[in-house]
PDB file of N, CA, C and O in Angstrom:
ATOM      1  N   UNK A   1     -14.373   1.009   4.411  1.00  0.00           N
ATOM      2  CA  UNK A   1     -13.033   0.787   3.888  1.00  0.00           C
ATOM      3  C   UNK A   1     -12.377   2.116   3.553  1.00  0.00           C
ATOM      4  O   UNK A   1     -12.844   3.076   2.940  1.00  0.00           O
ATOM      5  N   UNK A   2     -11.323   1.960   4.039  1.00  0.00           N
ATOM      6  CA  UNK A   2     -10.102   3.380   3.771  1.00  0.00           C
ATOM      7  C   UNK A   2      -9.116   3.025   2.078  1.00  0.00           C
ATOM      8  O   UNK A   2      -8.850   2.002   1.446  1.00  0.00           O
ATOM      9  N   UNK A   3      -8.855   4.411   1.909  1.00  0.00           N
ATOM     10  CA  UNK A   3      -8.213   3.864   0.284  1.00  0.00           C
ATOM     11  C   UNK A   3      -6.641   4.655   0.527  1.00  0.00           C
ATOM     12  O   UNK A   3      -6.540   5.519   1.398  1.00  0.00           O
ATOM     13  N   UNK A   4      -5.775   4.366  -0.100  1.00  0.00           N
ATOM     14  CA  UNK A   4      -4.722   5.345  -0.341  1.00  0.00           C
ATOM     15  C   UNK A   4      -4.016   5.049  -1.835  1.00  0.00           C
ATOM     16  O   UNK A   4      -4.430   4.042  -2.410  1.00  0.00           O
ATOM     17  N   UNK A   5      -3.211   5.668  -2.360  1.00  0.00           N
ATOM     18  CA  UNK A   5      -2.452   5.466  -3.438  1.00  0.00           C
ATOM     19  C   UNK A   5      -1.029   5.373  -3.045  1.00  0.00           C
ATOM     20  O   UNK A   5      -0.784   6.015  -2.023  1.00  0.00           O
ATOM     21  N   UNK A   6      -0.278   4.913  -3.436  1.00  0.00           N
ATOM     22  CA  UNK A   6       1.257   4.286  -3.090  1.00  0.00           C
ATOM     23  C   UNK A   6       2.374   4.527  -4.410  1.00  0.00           C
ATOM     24  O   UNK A   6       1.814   4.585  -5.505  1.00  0.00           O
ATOM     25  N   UNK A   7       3.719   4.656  -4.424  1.00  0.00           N
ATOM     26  CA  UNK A   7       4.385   3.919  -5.325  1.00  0.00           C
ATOM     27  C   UNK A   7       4.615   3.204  -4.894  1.00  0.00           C
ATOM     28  O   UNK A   7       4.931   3.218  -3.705  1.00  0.00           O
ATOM     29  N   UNK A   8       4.573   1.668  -5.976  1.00  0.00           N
ATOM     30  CA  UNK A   8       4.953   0.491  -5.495  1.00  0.00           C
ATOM     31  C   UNK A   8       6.425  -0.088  -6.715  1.00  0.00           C
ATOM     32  O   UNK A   8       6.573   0.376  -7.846  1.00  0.00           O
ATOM     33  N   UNK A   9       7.112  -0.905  -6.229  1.00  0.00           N
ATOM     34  CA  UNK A   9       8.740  -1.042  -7.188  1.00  0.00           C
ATOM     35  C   UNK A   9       7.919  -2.097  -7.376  1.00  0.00           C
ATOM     36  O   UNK A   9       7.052  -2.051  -8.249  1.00  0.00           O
ATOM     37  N   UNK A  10       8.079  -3.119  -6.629  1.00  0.00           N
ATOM     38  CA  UNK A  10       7.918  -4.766  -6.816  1.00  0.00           C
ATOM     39  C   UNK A  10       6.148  -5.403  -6.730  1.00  0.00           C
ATOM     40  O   UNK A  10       5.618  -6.414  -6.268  1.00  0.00           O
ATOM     41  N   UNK A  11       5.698  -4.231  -7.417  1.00  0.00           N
ATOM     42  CA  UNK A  11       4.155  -5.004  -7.179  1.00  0.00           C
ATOM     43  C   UNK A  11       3.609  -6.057  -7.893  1.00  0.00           C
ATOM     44  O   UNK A  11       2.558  -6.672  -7.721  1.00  0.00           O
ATOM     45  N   UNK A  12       4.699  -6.198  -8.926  1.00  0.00           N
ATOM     46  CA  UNK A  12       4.400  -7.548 -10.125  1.00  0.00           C
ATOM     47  C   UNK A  12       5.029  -9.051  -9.120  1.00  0.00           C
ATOM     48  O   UNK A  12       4.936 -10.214  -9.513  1.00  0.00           O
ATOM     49  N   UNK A  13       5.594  -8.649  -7.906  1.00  0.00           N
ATOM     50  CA  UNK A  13       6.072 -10.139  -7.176  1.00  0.00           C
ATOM     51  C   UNK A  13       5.011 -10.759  -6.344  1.00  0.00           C
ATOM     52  O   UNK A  13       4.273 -10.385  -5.432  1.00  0.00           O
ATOM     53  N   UNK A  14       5.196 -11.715  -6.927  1.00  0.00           N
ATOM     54  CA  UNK A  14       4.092 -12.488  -6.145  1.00  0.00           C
ATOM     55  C   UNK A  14       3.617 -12.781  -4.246  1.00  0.00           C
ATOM     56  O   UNK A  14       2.644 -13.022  -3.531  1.00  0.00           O
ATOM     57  N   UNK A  15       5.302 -12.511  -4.179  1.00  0.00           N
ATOM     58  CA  UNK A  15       5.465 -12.720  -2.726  1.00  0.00           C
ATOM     59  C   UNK A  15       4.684 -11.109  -1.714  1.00  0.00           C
ATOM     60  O   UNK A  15       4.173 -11.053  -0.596  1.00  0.00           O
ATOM     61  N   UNK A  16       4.934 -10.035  -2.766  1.00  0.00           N
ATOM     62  CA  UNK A  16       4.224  -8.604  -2.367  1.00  0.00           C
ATOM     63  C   UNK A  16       2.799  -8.674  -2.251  1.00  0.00           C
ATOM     64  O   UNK A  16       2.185  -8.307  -1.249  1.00  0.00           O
ATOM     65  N   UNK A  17       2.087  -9.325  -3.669  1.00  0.00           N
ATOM     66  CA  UNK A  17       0.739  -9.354  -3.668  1.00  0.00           C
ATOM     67  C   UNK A  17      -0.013 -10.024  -2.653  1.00  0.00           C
ATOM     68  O   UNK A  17      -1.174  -9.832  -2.294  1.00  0.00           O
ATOM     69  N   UNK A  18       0.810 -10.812  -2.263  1.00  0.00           N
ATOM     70  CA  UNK A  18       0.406 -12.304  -1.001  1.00  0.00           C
ATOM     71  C   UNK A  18       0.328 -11.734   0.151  1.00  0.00           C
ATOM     72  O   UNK A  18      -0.655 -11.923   0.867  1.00  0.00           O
ATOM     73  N   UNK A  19       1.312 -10.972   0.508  1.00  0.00           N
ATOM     74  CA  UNK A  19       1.475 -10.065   1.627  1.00  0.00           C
ATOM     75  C   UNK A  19       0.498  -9.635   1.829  1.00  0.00           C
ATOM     76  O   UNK A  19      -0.103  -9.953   2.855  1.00  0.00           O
ATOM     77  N   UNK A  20      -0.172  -8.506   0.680  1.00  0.00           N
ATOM     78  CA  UNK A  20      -1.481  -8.236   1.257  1.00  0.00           C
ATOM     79  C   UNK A  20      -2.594  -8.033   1.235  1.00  0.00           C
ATOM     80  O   UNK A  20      -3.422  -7.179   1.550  1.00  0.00           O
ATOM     81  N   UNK A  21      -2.443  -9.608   0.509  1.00  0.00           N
ATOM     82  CA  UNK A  21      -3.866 -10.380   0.738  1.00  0.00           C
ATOM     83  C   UNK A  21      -3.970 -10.892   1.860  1.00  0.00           C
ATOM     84  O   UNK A  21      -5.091 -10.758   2.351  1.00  0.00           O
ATOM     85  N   UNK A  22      -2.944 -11.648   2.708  1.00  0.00           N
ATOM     86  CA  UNK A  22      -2.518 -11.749   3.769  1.00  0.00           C
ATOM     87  C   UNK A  22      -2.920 -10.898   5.091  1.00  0.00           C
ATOM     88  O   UNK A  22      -3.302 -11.260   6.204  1.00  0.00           O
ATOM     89  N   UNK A  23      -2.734  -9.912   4.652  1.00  0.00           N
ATOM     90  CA  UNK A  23      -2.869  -8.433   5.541  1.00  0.00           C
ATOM     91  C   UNK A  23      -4.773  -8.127   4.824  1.00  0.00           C
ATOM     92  O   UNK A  23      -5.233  -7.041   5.178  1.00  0.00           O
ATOM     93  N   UNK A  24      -5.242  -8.558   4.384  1.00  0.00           N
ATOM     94  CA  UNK A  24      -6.620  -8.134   3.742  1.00  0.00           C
ATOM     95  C   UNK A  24      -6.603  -6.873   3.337  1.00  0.00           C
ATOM     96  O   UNK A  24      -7.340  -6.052   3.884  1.00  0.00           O
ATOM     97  N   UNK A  25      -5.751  -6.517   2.303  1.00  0.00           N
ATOM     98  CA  UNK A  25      -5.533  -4.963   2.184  1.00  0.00           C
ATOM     99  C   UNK A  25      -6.157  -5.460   0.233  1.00  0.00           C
ATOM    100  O   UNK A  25      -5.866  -6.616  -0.076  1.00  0.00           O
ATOM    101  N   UNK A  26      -6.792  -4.759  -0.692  1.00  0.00           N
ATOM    102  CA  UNK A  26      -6.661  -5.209  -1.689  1.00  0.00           C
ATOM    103  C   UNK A  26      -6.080  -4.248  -2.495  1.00  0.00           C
ATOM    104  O   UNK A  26      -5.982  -3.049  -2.233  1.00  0.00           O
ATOM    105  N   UNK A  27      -5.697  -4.827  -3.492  1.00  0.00           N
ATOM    106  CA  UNK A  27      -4.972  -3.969  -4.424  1.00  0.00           C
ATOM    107  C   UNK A  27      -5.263  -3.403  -5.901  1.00  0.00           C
ATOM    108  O   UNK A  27      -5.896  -4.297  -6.463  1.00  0.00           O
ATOM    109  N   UNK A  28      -5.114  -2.491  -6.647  1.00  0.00           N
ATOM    110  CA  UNK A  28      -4.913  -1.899  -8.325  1.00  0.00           C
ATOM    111  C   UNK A  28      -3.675  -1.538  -8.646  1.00  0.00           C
ATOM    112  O   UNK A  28      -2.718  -1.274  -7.917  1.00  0.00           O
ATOM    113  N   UNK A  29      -3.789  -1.553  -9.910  1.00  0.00           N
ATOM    114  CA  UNK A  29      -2.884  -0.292 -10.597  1.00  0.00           C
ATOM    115  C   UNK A  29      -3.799   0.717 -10.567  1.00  0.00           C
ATOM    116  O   UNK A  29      -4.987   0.526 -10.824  1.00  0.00           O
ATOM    117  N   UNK A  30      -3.376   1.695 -10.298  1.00  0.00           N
ATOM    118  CA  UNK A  30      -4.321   2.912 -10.829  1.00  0.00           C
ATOM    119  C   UNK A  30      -3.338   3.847 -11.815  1.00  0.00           C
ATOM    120  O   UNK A  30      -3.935   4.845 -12.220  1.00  0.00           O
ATOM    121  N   UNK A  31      -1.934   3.729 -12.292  1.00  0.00           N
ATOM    122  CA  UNK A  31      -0.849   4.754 -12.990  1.00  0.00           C
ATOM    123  C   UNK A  31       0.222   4.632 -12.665  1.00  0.00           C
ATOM    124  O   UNK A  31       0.691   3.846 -11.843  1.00  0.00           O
ATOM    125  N   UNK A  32       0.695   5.369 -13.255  1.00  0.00           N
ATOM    126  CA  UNK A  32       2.254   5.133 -13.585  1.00  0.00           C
ATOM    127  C   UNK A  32       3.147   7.035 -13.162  1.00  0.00           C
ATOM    128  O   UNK A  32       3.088   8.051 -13.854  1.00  0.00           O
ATOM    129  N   UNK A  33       3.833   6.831 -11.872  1.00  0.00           N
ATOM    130  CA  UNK A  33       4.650   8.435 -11.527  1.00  0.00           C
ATOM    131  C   UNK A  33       5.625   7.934 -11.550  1.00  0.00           C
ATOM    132  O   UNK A  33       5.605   6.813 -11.042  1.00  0.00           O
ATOM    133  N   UNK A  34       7.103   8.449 -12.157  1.00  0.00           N
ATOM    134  CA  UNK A  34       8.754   8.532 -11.346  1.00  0.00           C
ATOM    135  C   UNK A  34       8.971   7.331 -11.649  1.00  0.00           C
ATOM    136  O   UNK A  34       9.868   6.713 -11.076  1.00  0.00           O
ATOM    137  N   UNK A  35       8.466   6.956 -12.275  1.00  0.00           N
ATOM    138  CA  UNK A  35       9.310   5.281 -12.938  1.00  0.00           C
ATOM    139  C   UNK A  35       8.651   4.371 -11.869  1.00  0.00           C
ATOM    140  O   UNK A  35       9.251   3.310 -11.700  1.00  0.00           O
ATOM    141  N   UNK A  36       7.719   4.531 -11.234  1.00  0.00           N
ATOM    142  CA  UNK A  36       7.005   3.606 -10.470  1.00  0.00           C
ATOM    143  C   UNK A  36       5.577   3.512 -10.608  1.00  0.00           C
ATOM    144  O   UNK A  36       4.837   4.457 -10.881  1.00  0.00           O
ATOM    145  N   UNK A  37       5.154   2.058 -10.359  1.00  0.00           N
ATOM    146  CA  UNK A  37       3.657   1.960 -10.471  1.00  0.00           C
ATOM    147  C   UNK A  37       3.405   2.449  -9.103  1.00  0.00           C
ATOM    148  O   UNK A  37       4.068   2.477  -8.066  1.00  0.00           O
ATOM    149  N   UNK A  38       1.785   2.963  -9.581  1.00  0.00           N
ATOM    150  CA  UNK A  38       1.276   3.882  -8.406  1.00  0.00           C
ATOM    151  C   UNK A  38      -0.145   2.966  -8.206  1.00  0.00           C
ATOM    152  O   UNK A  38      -1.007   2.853  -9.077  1.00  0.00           O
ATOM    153  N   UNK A  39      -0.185   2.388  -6.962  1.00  0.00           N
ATOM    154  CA  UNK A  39      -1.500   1.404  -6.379  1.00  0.00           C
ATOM    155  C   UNK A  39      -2.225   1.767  -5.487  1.00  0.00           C
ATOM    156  O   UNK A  39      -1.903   2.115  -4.351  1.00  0.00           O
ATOM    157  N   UNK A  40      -3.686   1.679  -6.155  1.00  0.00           N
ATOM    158  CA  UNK A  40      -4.445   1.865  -4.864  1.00  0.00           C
ATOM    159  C   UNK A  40      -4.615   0.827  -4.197  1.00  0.00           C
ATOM    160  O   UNK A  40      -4.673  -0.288  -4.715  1.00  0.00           O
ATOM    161  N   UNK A  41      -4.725   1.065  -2.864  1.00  0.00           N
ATOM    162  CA  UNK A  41      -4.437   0.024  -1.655  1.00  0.00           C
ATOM    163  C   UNK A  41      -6.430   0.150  -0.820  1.00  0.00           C
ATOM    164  O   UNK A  41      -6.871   1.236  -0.441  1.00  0.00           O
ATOM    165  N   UNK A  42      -7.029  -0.801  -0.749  1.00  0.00           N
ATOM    166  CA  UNK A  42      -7.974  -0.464   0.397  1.00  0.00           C
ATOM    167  C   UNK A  42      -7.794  -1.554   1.233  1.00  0.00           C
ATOM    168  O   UNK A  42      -7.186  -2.614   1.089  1.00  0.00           O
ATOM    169  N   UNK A  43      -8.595  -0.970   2.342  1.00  0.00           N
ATOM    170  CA  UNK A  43      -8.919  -2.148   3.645  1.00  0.00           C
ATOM    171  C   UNK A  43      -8.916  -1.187   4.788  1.00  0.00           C
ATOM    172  O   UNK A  43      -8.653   0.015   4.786  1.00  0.00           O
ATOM    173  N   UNK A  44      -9.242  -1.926   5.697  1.00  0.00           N
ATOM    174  CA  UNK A  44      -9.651  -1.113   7.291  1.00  0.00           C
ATOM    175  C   UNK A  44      -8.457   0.464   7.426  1.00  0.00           C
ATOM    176  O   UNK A  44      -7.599   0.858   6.635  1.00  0.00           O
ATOM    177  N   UNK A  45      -8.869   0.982   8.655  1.00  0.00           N
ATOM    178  CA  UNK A  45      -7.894   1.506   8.617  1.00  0.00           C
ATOM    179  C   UNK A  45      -6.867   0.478   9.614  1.00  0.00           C
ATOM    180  O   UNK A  45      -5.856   1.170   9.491  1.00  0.00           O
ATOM    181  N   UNK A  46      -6.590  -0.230  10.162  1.00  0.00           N
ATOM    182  CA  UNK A  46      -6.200  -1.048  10.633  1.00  0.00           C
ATOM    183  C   UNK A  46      -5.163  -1.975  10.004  1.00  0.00           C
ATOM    184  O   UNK A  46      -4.236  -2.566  10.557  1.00  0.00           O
ATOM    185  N   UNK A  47      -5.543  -1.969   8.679  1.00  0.00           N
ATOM    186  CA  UNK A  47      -4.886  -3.313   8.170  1.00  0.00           C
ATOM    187  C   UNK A  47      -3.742  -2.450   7.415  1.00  0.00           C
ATOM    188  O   UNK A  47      -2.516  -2.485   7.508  1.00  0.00           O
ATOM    189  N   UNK A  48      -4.692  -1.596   6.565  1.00  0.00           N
ATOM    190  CA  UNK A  48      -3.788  -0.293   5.929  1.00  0.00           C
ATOM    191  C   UNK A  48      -2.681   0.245   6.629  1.00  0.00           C
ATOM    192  O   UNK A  48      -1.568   0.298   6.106  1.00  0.00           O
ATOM    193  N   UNK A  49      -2.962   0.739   8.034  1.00  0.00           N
ATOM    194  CA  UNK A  49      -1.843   1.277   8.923  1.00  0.00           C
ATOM    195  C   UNK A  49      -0.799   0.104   9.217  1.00  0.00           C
ATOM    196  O   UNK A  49       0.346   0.556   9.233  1.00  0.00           O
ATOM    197  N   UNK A  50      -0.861  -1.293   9.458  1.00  0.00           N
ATOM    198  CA  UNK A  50      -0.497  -1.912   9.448  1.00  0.00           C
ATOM    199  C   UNK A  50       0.922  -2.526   7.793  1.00  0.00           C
ATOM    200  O   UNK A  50       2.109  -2.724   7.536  1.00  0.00           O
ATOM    201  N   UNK A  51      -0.019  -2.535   7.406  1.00  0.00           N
ATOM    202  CA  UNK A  51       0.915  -2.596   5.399  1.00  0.00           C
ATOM    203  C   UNK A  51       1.633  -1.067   5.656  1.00  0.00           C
ATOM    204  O   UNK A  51       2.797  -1.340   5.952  1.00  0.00           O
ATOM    205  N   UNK A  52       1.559  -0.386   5.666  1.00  0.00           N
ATOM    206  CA  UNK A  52       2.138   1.064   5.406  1.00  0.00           C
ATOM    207  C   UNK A  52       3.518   1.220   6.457  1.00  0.00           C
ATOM    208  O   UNK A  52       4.633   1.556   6.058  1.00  0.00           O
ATOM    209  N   UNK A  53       3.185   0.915   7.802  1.00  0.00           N
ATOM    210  CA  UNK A  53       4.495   0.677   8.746  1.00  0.00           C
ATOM    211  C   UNK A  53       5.424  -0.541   8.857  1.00  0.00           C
ATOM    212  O   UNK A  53       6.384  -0.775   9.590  1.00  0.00           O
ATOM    213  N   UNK A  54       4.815  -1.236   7.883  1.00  0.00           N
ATOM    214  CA  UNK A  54       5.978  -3.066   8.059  1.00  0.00           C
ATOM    215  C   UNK A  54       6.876  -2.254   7.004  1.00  0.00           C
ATOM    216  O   UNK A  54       6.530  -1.533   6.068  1.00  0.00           O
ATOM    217  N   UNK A  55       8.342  -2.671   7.547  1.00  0.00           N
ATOM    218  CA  UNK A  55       9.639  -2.287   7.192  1.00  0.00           C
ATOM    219  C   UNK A  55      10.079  -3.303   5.856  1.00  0.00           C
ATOM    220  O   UNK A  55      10.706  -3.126   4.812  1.00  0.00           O
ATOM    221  N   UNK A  56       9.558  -4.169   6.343  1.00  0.00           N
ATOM    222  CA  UNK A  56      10.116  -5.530   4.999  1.00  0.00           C
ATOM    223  C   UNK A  56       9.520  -5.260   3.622  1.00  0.00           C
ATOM    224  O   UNK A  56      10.255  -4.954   2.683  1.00  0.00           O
ATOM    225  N   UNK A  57       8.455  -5.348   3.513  1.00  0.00           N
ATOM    226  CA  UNK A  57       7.615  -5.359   2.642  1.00  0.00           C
ATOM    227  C   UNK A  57       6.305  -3.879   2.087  1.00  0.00           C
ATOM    228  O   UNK A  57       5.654  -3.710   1.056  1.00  0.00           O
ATOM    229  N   UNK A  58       6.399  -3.277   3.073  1.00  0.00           N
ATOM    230  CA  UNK A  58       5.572  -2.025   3.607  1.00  0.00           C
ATOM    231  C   UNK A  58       6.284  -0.759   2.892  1.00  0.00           C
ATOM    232  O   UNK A  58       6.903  -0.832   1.831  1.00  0.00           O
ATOM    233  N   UNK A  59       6.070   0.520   3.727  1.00  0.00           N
ATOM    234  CA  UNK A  59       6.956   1.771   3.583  1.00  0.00           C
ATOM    235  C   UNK A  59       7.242   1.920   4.502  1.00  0.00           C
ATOM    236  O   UNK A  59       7.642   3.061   4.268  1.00  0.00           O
ATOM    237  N   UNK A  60       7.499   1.767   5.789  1.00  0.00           N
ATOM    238  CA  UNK A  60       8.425   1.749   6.744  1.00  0.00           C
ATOM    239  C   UNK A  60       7.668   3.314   7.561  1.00  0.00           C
ATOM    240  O   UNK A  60       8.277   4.263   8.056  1.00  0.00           O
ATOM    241  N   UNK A  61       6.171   3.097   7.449  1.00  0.00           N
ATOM    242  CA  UNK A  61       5.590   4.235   7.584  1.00  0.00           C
ATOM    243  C   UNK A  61       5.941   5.672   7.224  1.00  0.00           C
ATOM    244  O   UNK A  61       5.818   6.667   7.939  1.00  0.00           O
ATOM    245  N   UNK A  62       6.412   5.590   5.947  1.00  0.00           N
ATOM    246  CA  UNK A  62       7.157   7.005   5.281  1.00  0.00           C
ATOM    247  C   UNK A  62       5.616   7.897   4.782  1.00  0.00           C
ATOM    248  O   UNK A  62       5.567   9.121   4.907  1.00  0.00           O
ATOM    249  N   UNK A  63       4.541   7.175   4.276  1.00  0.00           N
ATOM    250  CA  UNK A  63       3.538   7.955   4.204  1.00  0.00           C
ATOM    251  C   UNK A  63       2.219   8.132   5.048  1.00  0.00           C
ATOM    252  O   UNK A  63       1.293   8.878   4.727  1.00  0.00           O
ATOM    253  N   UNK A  64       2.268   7.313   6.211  1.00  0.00           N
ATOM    254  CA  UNK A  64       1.548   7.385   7.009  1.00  0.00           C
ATOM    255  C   UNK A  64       0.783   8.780   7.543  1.00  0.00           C
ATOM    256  O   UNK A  64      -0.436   8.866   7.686  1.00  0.00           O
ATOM    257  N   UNK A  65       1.436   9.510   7.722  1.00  0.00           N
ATOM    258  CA  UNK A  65       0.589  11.118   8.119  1.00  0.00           C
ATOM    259  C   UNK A  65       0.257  11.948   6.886  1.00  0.00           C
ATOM    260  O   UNK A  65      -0.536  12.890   6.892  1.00  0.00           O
ATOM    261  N   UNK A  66       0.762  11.625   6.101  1.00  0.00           N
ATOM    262  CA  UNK A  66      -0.487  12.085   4.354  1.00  0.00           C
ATOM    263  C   UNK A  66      -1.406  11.574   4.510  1.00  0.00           C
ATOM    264  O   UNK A  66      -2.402  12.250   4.770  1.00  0.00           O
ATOM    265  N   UNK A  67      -1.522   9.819   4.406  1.00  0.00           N
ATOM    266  CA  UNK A  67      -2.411   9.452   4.721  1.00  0.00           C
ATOM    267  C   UNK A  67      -3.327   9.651   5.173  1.00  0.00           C
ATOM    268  O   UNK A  67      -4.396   9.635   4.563  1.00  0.00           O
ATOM    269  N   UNK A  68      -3.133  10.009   6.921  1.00  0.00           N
ATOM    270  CA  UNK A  68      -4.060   9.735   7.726  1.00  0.00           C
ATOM    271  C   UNK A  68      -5.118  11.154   7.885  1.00  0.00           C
ATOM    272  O   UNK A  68      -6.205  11.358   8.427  1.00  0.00           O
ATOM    273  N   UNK A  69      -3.952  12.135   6.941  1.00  0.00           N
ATOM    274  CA  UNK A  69      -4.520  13.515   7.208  1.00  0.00           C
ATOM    275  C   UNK A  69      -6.174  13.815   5.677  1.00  0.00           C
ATOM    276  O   UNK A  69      -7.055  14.643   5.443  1.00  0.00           O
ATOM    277  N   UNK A  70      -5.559  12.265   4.997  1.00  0.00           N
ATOM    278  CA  UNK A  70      -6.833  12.520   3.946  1.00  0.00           C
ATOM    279  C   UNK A  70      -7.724  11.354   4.938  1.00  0.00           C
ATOM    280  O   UNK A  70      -8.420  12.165   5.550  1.00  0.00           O
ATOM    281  N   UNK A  71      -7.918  10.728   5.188  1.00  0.00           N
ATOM    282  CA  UNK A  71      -9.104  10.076   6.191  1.00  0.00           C
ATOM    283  C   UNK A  71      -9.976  10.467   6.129  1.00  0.00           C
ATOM    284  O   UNK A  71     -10.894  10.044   6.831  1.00  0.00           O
TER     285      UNK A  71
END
């Protein structure tokens, strides 16, 4: 399993958390940066790359090559 940390806005919505459990990605709080909760995310790298590039619900792959460069 691959890990990353995120800011997340809407991680208290239920419809976010579902997502990705959905996606088998699991989730924490791990802190608080910039007025946003900051989550660690694990799961494949697969599922992860996947949550990280969906536009709806995701980051629209904005951190994808940080990411991939800690791997």
């Amino acid at each position: 399993m691959k890990k990353i940390e995120l800011p997340v806005i809407d991680y208290h919505e239920k419809e976010f958390r579902d997502w990705l459990k959905q996606n088998n990605v699991k989730s924490k709080i791990v802190g608080e940066g910039g007025g946003f909760l900051i989550v660690e995310l694990k799961g494949t790298l697969k599922d992860l790359k996947k949550v990280i590039d969906d536009d709806e619900y995701g980051w629209d792959g904005d951190y994808e090559e940080e990411w991939i460069k800690n791997c």
